[in-house]
N, C-alpha and C positions, 0 to 999 in steps of 0.2 A: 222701205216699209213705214207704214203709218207709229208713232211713238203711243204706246198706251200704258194706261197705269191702272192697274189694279188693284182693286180697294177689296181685300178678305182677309178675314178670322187668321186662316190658317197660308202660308208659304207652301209652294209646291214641295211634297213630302213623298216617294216610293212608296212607302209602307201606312199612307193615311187617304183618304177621299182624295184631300188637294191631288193626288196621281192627277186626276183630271187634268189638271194643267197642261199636260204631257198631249193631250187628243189637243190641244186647244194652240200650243204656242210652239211646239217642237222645233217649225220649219221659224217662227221670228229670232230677228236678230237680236241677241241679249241688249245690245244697246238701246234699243228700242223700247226696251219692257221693261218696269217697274213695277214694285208693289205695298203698300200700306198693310199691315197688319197690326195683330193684337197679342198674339198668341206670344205664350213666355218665353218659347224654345230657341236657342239660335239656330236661326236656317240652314239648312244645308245649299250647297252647288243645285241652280236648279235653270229657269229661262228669264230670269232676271237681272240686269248688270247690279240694279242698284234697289233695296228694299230701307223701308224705313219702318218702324218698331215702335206702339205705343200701349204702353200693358196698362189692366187694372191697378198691379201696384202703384207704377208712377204718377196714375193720374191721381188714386188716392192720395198718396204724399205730398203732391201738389197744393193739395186744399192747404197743405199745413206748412208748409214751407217752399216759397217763393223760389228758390234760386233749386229745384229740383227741375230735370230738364224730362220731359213727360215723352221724348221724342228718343232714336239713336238709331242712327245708319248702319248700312251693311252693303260693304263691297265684296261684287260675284270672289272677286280673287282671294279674300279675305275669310272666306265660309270653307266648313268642312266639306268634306265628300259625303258622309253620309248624317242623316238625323240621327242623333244622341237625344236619346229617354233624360240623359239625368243632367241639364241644363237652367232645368224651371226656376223661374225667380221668384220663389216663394218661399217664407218660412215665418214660423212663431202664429200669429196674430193673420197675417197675409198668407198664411198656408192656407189658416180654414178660412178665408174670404173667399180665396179662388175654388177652393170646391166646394163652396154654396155654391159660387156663381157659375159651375159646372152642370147644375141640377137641371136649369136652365127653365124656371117655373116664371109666371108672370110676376110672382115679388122679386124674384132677383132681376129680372129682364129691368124691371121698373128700376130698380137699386142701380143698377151698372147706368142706368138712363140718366140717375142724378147726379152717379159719378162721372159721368163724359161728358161733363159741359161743354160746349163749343170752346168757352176763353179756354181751357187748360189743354183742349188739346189744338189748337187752330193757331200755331206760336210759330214766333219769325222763323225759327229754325226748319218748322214744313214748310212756312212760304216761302222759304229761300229754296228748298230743295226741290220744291215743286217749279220755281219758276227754272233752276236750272234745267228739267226735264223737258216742261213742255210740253204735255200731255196733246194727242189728238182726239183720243177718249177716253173716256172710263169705263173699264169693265167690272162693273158690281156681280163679285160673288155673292148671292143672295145668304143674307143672316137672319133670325129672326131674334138677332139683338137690335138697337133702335142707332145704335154709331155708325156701324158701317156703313147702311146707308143713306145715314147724313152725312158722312164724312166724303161718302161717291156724288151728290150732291154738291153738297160745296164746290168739291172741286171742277164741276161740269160747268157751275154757276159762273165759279171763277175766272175760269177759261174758253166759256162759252163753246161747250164740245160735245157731242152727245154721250148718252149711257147706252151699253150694252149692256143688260141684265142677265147673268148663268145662276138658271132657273132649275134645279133639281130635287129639291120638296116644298110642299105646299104652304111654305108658313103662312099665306093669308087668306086661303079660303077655309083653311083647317080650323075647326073648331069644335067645340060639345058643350053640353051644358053645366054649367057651375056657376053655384050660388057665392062664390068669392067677387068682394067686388076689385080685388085685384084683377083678376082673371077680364072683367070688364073693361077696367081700365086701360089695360096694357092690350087687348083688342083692339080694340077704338084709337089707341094713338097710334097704335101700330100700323093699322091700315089706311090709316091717315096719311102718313108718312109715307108709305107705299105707293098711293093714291099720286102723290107728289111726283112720287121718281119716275113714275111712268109716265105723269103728265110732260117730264122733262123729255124733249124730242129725244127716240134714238129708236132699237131695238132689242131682240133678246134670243137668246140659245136653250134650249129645253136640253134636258136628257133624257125625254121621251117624247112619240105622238101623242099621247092620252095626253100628260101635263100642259106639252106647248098648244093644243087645241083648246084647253078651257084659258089659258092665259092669253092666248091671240085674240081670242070673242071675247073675253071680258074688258082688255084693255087696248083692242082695236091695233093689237102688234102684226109685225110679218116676220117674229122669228123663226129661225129653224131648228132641225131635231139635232143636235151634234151627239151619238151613242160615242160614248167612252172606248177607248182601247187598251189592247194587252201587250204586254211585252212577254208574254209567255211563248216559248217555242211550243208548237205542235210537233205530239208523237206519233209514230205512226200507229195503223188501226189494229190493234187486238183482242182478241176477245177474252171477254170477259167473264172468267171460270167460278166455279163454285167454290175451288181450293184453296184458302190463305187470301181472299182481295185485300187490297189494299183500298181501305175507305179515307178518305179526309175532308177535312173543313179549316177553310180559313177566314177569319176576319170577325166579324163586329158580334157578339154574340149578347146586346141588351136588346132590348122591344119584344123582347116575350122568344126569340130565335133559341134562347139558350133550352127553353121548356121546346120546344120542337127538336132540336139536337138532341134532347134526352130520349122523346117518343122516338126516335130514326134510332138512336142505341139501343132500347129497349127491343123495336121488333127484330133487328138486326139478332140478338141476342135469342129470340123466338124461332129462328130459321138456323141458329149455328149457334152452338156457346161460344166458338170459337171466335165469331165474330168482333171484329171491334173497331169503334170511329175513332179516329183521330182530330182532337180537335185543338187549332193551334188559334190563340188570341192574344192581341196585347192588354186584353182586360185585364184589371188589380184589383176590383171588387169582388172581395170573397163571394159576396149573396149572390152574383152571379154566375159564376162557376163551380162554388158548393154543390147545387143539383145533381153535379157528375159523379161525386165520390162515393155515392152510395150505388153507381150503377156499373156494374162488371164489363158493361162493352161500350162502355166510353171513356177515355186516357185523354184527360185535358194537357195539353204539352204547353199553354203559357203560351209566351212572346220568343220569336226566334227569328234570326235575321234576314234580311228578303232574299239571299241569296240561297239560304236554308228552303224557303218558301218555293223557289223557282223549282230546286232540286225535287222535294218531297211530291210538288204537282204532277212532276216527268215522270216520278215514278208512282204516281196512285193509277189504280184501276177505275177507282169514282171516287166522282168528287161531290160535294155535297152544297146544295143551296138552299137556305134556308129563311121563314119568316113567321113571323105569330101570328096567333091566332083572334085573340083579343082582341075588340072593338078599338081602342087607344092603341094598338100595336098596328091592326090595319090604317086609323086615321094617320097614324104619320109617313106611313111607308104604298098608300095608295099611290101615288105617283111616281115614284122613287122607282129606280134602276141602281141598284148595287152594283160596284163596279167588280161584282165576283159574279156576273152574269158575263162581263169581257174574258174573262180571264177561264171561268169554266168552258163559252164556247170554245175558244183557242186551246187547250190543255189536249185535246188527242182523250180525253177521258173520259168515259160514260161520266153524265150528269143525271141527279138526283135530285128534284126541285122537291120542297113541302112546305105547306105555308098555304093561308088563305088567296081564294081563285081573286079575291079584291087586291090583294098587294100586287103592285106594278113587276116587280121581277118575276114574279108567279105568272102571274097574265101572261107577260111576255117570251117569256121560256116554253111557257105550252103551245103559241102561237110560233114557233118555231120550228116545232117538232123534230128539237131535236136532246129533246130531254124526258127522263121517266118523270111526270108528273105526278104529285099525289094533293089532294085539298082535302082529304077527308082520312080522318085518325083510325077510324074501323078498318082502311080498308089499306093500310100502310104497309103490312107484314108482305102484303099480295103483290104489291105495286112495285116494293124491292126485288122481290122475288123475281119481277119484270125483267132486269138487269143481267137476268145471269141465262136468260133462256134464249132460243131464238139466234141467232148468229148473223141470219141477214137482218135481221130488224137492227141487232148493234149496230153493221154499217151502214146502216139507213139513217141511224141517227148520227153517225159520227160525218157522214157525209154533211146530213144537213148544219151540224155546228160550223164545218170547214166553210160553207156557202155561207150561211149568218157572219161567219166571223169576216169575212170579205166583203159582203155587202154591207154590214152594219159597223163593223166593230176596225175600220180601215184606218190608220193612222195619217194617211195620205190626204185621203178625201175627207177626213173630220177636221184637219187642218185647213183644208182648205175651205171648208162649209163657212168655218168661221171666220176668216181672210175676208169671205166675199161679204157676212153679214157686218162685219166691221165698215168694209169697204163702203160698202150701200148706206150704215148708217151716218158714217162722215159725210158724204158727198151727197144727202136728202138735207141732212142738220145744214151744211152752207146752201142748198137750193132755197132752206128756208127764208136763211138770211136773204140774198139775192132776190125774194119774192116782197119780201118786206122794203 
């Protein structure tokens, strides 16, 4: 297999987006596979032999003191079994650096831009470890910080190898109006920067049609769709009764989801008192979980471990997907595929989608048909109600997730979508050379 290096934010994580990783590299050989990241955590056991680590703190420190090494390795054998929450390397003065820099606005994007100079982070100790790899390409997990990819860049430049781009929100056509000339600024270099990576030969992987169509015509790509997959066992088909369901929700609950989680508790509560969602997140921001406390059929259970996660799926009745409603909540999540659209096809559970008809999971889930839909708040209390009637129509829909989940959502065939667009991108990128 082809050796590639991965330049992202975040380390393949079970319990975080990076899962992705898992549709993407399962079948490669660890030896193979590396990765560059940012993030403070140390990694867990994932499809990488060899990861290398360069955080906000150290670059910071850097400015001030020479003999700080901005870089630190990580061998596969050497990493835990699972991600640990409490590893962060942050504290005092650098605690509340990194969440500004979490907020993720165009002054902090611009800030972290002046903190990751090239010199402080582009040091003998990457080029040494870079050259022992040997990259055949680079796989840019898309940021819409300005390092990553530069740092996927460089090293393409380097080694003169193409980029594959994994394209799953819009950071560069996304935008609105604001009178901040930060807000301008960090647009304009941003897409700039962009403008570059694409112009650099390769291809790219979407996690949807809708995204990879406007990103193929606008920058003249032949990527493919690679949909996300589940490691959820499917249950078998039952129906789904009036008496005691078990509802749940799992996963990311900012972008306005958590005020839609609240409306799905509330009518829930309108058809039963007895009713109640369960909703499990690794969120720690009180404002956005507050919402629930004052509402009787919603039980926010926090953060629990993914084996907890697997368990509670197997045995919910439905399960819940969720998205806002808000202009800013749709602009960010229009293209997006939650990877809790994998995970509910696969579940054996009736699914519950609500959320604007513009958000990509919403879209996608109705075109499916095999989920109760709802895009409008009037008319919620009825569309639940949906769920509990009807017995062939459940297996109508439980069939159609078992179909989606096979054709879209295939561990097999996503590994290999991506094999081939690797494949194709290496072996155009030296055609180029050859024609030159």
């Amino acid at each position: 297999m082809r050796k590639i290096l991965i330049v992202g934010t975040v380390p393949y994580n079970k319990k975080s987006t990076s899962r992705a990783f898992e549709s993407y590299f399962s079948d490669w050989e660890r030896e193979n596979l590396a990765q560059i990241f940012s993030n403070t955590k140390t990694p867990c056991k994932g499809h990488c032999g060899t990861l290398f680590q360069i955080t906000d703190k150290r670059m910071l420190k850097r400015r001030f003191d020479k003999k700080v090494e901005t870089g630190k390795i990580f061998l596969y054998d050497d990493l835990p079994e699972e991600w640990t929450d409490t590893s962060l390397e942050v504290g005092g003065t650098f605690s509340k650096l990194y969440k500004l820099g979490r907020k993720h606005t165009p002054l902090t994007h611009l800030i972290r831009k002046f903190i990751w100079e090239k010199k402080y982070w582009q040091t003998k100790a990457l080029d040494e470890w870079l050259e022992e790899f040997k990259p055949d390409c680079v796989f840019l997990s898309f940021s819409d910080d300005f390092f990553i990819p530069q740092i996927a860049l460089y090293v393409a430049e380097k080694f003169d190898i193409p980029i594959v781009s994994s394209i799953g929100d819009d950071y560069y056509f996304n935008g609105h109006f604001s009178l901040s000339p930060f807000y301008h600024i960090y647009k304009s270099s941003y897409r700039k920067l962009i403008r570059k990576v694409f112009a650099h030969k390769g291809s790219a992987i979407y996690i949807s049609d809708k995204i990879r169509d406007k990103y193929n015509k606008e920058f003249s790509l032949n990527g493919e769709t690679v949909y996300l997959t589940s490691t959820v066992k499917r249950k078998p088909f039952t129906v789904v009764k009036k008496e005691n369901p078990v509802i749940t929700y799992f996963g990311n609950i900012r972008m306005g989801r958590n005020r839609s989680l609240n409306d799905i508790a509330t009518a829930l509560g309108e058809l039963d008192s007895a009713y109640v969602l369960q909703i499990y997140s690794n969120e720690t921001d009180e404002k956005y979980f507050n919402i629930f406390k004052g509402n009787p059929n919603a039980v926010f259970g926090g953060s629990i471990p993914y084996a907890d996660v697997q368990k509670k799926i197997a045995e919910s009745d439905i399960t819940i997907v969720v998205e806002g409603f808000e202009k800013k909540d749709i602009d960010q999540s229009r293209y997006s595929l939650s990877t809790k659209a994998a995970d509910a096809l696969a579940s054996g559970a009736a699914i519950f989608a609500y959320g604007s008809q513009e958000c990509g999971v919403i879209e996608y889930l109705q075109s499916t048909e095999a989920a109760v839909v709802c895009t409008d708040k009037s008319k919620l209390t009825e569309d639940i109600g949906k769920l509990f009637v009807n017995e062939e129509e459940q297996l109508k829909r439980y069939q159609k997730a078992q179909e989606m989940t096979e054709q879209h959502h295939n561990l097999k065939s996503s590994c290999a979508v991506v094999f081939q667009v690797i494949e194709n991108a290496i072996t155009n990128y030296k055609g180029r050379d050859n024609e030159q």
